[in-house]
C-alpha positions in Angstrom: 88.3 8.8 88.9 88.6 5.1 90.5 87.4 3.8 93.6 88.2 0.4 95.5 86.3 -1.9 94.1 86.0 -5.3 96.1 86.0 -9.1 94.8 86.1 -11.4 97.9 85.0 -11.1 101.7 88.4 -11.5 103.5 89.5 -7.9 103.9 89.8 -5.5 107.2 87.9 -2.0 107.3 89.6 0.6 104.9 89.8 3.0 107.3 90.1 3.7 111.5 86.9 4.2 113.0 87.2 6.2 116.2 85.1 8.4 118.4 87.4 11.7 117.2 85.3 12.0 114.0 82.0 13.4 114.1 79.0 11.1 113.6 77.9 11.8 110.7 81.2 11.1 109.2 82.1 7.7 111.2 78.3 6.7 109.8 79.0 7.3 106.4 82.3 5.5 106.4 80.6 2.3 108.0 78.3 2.7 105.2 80.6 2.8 102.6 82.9 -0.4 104.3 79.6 -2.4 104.8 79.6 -3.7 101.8 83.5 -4.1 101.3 83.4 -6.2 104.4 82.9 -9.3 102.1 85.4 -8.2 99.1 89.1 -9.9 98.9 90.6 -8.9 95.9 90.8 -5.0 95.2 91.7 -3.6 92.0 93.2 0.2 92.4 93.1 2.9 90.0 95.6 5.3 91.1 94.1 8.0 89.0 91.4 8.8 91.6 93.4 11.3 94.4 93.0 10.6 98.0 91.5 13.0 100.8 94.3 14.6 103.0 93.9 16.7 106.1 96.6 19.1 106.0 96.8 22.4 108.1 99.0 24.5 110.5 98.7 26.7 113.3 100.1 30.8 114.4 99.0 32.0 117.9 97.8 35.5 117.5 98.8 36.8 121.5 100.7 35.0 124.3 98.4 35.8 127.1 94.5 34.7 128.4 92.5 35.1 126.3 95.0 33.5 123.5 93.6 33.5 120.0 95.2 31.1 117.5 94.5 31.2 113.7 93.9 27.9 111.9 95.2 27.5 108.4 93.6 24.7 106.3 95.6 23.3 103.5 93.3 20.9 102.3 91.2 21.2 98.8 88.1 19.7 97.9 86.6 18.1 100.9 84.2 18.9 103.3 86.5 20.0 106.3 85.0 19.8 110.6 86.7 21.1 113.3 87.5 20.4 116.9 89.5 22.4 119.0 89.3 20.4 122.0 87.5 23.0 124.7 84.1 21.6 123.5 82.9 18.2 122.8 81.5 20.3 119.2 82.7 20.3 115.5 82.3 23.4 113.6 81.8 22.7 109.7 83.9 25.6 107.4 85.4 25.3 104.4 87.0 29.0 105.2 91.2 28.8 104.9 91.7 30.7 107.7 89.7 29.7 111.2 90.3 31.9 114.4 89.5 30.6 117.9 90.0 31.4 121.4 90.8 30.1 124.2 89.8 31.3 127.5 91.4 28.8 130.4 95.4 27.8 130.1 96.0 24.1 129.2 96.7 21.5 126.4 94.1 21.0 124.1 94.2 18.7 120.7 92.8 19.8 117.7 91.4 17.9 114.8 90.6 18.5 111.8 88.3 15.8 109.6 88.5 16.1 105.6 86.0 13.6 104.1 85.5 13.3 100.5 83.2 10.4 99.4 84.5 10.6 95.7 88.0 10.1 96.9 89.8 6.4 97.4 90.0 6.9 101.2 87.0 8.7 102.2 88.2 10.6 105.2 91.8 11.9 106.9 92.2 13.7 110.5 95.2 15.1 111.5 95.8 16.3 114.9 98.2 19.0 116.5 98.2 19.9 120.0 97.5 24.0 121.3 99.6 24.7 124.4 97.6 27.8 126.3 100.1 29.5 128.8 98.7 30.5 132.3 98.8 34.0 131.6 96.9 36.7 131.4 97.1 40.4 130.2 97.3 42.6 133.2 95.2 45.3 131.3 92.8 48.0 133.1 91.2 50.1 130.8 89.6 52.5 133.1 89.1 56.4 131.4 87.6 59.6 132.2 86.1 61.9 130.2 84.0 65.0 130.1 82.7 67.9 128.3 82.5 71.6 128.8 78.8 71.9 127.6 77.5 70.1 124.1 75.1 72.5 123.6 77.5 75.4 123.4 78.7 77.2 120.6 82.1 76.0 121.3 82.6 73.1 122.9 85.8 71.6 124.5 86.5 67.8 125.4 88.7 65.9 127.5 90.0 62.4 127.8 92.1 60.8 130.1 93.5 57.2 130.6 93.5 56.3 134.0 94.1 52.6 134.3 97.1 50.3 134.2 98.8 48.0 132.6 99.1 49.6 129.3 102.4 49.6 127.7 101.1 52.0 124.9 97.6 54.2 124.1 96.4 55.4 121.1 93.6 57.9 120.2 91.8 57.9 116.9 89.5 61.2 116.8 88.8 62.7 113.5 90.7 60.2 111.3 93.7 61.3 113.2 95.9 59.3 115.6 97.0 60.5 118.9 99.5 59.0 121.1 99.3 60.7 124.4 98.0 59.7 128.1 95.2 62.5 127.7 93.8 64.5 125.0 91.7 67.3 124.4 89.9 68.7 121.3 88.0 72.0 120.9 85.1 71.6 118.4 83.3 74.5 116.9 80.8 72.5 114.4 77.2 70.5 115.3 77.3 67.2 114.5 78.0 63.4 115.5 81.5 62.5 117.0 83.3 59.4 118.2 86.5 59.2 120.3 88.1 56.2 120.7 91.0 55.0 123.0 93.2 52.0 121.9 95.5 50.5 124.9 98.3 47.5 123.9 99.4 45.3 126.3 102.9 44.8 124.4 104.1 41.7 126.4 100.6 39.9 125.8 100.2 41.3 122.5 96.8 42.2 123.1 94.5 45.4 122.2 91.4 46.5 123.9 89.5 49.5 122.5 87.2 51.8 124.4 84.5 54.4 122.2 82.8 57.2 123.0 80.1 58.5 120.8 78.7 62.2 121.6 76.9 64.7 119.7 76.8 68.5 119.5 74.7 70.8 118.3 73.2 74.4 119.5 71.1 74.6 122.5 68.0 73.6 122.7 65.5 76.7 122.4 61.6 76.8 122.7 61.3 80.4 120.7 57.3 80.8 121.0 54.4 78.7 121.6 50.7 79.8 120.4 47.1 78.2 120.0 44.6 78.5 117.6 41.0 77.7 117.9 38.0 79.3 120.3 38.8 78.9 123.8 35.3 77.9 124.8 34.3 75.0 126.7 34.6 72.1 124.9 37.5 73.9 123.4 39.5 71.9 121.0 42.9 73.6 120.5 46.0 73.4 118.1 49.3 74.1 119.4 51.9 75.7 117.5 55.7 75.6 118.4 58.5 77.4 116.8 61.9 74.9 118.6 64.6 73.4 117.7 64.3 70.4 119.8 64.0 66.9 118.5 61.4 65.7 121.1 58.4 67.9 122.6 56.8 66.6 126.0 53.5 68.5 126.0 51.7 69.1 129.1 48.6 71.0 129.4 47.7 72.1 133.1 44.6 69.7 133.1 46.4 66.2 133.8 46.8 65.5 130.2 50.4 65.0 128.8 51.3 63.7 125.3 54.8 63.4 123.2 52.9 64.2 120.0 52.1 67.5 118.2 50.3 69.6 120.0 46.2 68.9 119.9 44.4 68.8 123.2 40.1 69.4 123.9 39.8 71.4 127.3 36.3 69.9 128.6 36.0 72.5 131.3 36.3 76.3 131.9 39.2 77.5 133.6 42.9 78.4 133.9 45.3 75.9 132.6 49.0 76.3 132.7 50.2 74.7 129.3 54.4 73.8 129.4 56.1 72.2 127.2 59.6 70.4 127.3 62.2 70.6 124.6 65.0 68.1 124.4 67.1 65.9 122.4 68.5 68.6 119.0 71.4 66.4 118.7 72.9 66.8 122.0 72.1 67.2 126.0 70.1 70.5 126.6 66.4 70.9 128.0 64.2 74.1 127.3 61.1 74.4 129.1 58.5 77.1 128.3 55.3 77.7 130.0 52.0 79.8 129.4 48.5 80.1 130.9 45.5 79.5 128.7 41.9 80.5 130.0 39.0 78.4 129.1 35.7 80.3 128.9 32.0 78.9 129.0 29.3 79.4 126.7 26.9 82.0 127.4 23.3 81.4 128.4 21.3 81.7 125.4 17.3 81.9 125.7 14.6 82.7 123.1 10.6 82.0 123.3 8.0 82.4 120.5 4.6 81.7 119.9 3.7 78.1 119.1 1.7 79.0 115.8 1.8 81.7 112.9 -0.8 82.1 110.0 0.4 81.9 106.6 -1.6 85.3 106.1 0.1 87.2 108.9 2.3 90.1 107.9 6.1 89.7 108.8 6.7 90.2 111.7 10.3 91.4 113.2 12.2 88.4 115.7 13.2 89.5 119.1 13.0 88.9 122.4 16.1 86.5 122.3 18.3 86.8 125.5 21.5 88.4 126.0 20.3 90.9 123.1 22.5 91.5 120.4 22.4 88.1 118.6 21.5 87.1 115.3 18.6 85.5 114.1 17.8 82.9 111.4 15.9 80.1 109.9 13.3 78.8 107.3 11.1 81.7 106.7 13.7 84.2 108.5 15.5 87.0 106.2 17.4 89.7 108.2 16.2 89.4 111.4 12.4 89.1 110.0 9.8 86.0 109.7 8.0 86.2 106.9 5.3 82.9 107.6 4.2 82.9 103.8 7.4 82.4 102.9 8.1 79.7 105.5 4.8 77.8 104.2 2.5 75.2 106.2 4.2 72.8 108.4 6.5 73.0 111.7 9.4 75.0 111.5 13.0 75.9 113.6 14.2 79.4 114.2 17.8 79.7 115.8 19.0 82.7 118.0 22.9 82.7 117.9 25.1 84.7 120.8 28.6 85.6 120.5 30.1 87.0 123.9 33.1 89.1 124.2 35.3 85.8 124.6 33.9 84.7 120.8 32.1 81.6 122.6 28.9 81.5 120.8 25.7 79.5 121.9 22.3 79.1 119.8 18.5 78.8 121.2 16.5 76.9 118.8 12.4 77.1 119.4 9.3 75.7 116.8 6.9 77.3 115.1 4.2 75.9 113.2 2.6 77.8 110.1 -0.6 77.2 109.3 -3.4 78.3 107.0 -5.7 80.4 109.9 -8.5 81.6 107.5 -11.9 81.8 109.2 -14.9 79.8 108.4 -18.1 82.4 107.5 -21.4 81.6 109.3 -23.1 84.1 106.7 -25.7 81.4 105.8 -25.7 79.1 108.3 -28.0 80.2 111.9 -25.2 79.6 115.2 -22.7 76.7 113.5 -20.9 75.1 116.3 -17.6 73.2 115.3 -16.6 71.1 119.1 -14.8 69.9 121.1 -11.3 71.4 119.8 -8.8 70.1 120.3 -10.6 66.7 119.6 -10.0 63.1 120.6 -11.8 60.7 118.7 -14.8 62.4 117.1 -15.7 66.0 116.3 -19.2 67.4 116.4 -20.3 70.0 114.0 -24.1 71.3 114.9 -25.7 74.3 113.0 -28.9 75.6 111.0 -28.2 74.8 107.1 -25.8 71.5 107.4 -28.4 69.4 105.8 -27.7 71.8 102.6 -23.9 71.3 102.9 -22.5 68.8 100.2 -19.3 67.3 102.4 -16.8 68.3 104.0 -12.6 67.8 104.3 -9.8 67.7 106.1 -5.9 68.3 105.4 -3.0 68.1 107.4 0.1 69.9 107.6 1.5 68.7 104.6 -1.5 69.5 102.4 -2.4 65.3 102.0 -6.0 65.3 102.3 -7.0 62.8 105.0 -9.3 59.7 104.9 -12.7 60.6 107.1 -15.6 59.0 107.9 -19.0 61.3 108.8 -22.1 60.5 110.2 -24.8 63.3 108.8 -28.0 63.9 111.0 -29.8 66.5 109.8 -28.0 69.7 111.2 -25.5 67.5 113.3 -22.7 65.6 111.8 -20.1 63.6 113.4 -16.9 63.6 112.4 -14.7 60.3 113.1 -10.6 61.6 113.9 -9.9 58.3 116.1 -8.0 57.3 113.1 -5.8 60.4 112.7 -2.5 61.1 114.5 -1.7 63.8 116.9 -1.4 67.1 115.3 -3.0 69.8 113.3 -5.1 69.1 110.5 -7.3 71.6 108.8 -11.4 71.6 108.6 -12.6 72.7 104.8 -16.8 73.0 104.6 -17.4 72.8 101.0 -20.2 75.5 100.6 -18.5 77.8 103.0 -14.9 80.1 102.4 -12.0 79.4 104.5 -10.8 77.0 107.0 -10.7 76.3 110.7 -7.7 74.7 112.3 -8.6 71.6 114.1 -6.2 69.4 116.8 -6.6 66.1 117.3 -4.5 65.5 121.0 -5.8 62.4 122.3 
């Protein structure tokens, strides 16, 4: 490879600088000449090739819009193209390059091969485009129709009816048809395109038209079911045998959604659920409807006692209202409360009611157990335990307290609680402002049993 390679500053530019090459281009060529502008003697070595911009031209139709295919005969260079509608170049190194013109005229086209490895840099050779005023007189207006897509069998029909056309062609099925109307009975589901081809011969120009259809079996809604109590709040599954492609639920209350079918009816009542069916692949609606009736929950009472002993003898539940429920809970077996078997503390028994609908509603009520064994007085002359329920202190009076060794107090846990008690004589004073609300119970060391005492300040 050789390159000129300058030895005195008399010479011209190498190359034609002009406003027909793009700028990139013209700015690497000044570049390169910059400093050959001071060179005078060259020495050539003919073994490095030159850059040539060779290539042709073959109009593809004869009328508006006219397409003309660009052949480039050039080999390694960087090739831009201007086709003289645009102030633009377009860069490709493809061999073939297709454009069109939309307005008649004269335009010049250039193409710019550059090569900064070759001995001249750059070429541009230039051909002129005649564009005839003329266009192609084509109307490409068709009708077409169907006797029913969702049909077992279904028929379609094409027609040209524009102008201009000097020959049509059909393509349907991988088969060509060459007729001004065709028509096609089709018997399977599936996708189908039809398309119509019309030549305008004189212009050499094609325009194609497509229409893309699909058939299938009718759309059918077959049932539609729920599952889930219908009490209010009822929440509800849907269930649909169709088949449809898209399912527009609506479900009597306001409420509409496009998804599977899950809805909460907030409200007793009559709702009138529909649902739309569309879209299996061609154009069919089913619609089916049903009424869905939303039932309350039933009143459900129940009252008990606020206390039990732990040494009361089971005792059968009732009184819960409607009758006919069940009955359960910590201490309950079978419909009976058995307090021992609950133990000390506070405890929840339910009542459950199921109506004819299957809405079922539960009553839930306390019950405290505690240890209700007496106190004997046997030794003791008129032993007065006050006031009870208690606020902050609690007075016990009686003949034979001055003999008593202490006394203690538990609460419904069974932790034994911190008192303080003043003793005077056969009065002692028993200080609860400390203790919480509730029930504790009162233990007298040299006396059997308990009493139950409530603090309720």
């Amino acid at each position: 490879m050789g390159k000129w390679i300058p030895e005195s500053n008399t010479i011209p530019l190498l190359t034609p600088l002009g406003s027909d090459l793009p700028e990139e281009q013209v700015m690497l060529i000044k570049a390169f000449e910059a400093d050959a502008c001071e060179a005078a003697v060259f020495k050539i070595d003919f073994e490095s090739p030159a850059v040539v911009a060779s290539f042709s031209m073959e109009p593809q139709t004869t009328c508006l819009p006219y397409t003309v295919n660009f052949f480039n005969w050039g080999d390694s260079a960087s090739f831009q193209w201007n086709f003289g509608d645009a102030d633009t170049w377009l860069a490709s190194q493809d061999i073939v390059v297709t454009h069109t013109y939309n307005a008649p005229g004269d335009y010049t086209v250039s193409l710019a091969a550059y090569d900064i490895e070759s001995c001249n840099i750059h070429d541009t050779l230039k051909l002129n485009v005649h564009v005839p005023d003329i266009s192609a007189d084509l109307d490409m207006a068709w009708e077409y129709s169907d006797s029913g897509l969702c049909d077992s069998s279904t028929t379609i029909f094409a027609e040209f009816t524009g102008s201009g056309a000097d020959s049509l062609q059909w393509h349907f099925g991988g088969n060509f048809y060459y007729y001004n109307s065709v028509a096609f009975e089709l018997d399977d589901p599936g996708n189908y395109s039809l398309q119509r081809v019309a030549f305008d011969e004189s212009c050499q120009y094609a325009d194609t038209l497509e229409w893309s259809f699909q058939i299938g079996p009718p759309v059918e809604v077959d049932s539609l079911a729920f599952s889930g109590l219908p009490c209010a709040p009822a929440d509800l599954s849907f269930a649909v045998y169709s088949n449809a492609a898209d399912l527009l639920w609506m479900y009597g209350d306001g409420s509409v959604s496009d998804t599977l079918g899950q809805h909460i009816y907030h409200s007793p009542g009559v709702y009138t659920i529909t649902l739309v069916a569309a879209g299996n692949g061609c154009i069919g609606v089913d619609t089916s409807a049903t009424q869905i009736e939303i039932f309350p929950l039933p009143v459900v009472s129940w009252t008990l006692p606020d206390t039990a002993c732990t040494s009361d003898s089971p005792w059968v539940l009732t009184g819960g209202e409607p009758s006919g429920g069940a009955y359960s809970g910590e201490g309950g077996v079978d419909g009976i409360f058995y307090p021992l078997l609950a133990g000390t503390g506070e405890h929840y028994l339910q009542y459950a009611y199921t109506d004819e609908h299957g809405c079922t509603d539960v009553a839930e009520v306390p019950l405290v157990v505690t240890i209700c064994a007496f106190i004997s007085t046997e030794n003791f002359s008129e032993l007065m335990i006050y006031p009870n329920p208690a606020n902050d202190q609690l007075m016990l009076e009686g003949g034979g307290l001055d003999m008593v060794t202490g006394i203690r107090m538990v609460d419904l846990t069974g932790r034994c609680c911190q008192i303080n008690v003043v003793k005077s004589g056969n009065q002692w004073i028993v200080d609860t402002s400390h203790l919480a609300r509730g029930c504790y119970f009162l233990t007298i060391n040299d006396l059997p049993g308990t009493l139950k005492v409530i603090v309720s300040r």
